[in-house]
C-alpha positions as CSV (number, residue, x, y, z in Angstrom):
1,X,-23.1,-8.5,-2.2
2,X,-21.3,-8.4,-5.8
3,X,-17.6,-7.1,-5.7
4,X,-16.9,-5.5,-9.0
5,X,-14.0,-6.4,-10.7
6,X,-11.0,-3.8,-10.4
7,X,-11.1,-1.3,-13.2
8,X,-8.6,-2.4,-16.5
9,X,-5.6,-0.3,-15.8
10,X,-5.4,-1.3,-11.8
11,X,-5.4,-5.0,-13.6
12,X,-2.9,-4.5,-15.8
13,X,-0.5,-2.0,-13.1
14,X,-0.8,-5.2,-10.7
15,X,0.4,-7.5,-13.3
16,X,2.9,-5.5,-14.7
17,X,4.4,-3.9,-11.4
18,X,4.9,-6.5,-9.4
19,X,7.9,-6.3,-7.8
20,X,6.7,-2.7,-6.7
21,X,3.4,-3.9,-4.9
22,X,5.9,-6.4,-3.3
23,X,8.1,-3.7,-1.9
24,X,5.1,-1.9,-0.8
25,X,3.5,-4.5,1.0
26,X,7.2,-5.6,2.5
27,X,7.7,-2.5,4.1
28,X,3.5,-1.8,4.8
29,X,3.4,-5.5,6.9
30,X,7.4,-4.7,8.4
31,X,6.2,-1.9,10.8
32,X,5.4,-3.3,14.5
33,X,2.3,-1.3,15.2
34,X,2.3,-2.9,19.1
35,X,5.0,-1.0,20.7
36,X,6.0,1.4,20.5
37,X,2.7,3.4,19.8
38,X,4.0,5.9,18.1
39,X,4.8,3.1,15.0
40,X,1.2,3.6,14.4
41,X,1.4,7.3,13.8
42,X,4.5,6.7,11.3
43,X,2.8,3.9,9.3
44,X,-0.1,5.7,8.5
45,X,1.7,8.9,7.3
46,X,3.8,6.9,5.5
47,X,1.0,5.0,3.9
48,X,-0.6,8.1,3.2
49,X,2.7,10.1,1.6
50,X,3.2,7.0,-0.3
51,X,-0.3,6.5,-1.8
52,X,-0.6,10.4,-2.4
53,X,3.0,10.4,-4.2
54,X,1.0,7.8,-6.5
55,X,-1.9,10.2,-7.7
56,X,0.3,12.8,-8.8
């Protein structure tokens, strides 16, 4: 299996906003999903609010 290479503008967005993709993966990998369960629930509507917010 070939993965294609990420589109042109997702290229240059990566390279030109790090510090954001930083931030975003800080607080994405800072949430302890083991206990309490309910961290779960709040990661994944952040993660979706956050990548939503991005496509408008």
């Amino acid at each position: 299996m070939t993965i294609p290479p990420p589109p042109d503008d997702l290229e240059a967005s990566l390279a030109n906003d790090q510090t954001e993709l930083f931030q975003f993966l800080g607080t994405f990998m800072s949430v302890d999903t083991q206990d309490p369960p309910d961290e779960r629930v709040a990661i994944v509507e952040w993660l979706e609010s956050t990548l939503s917010a991005g496509r408008r």
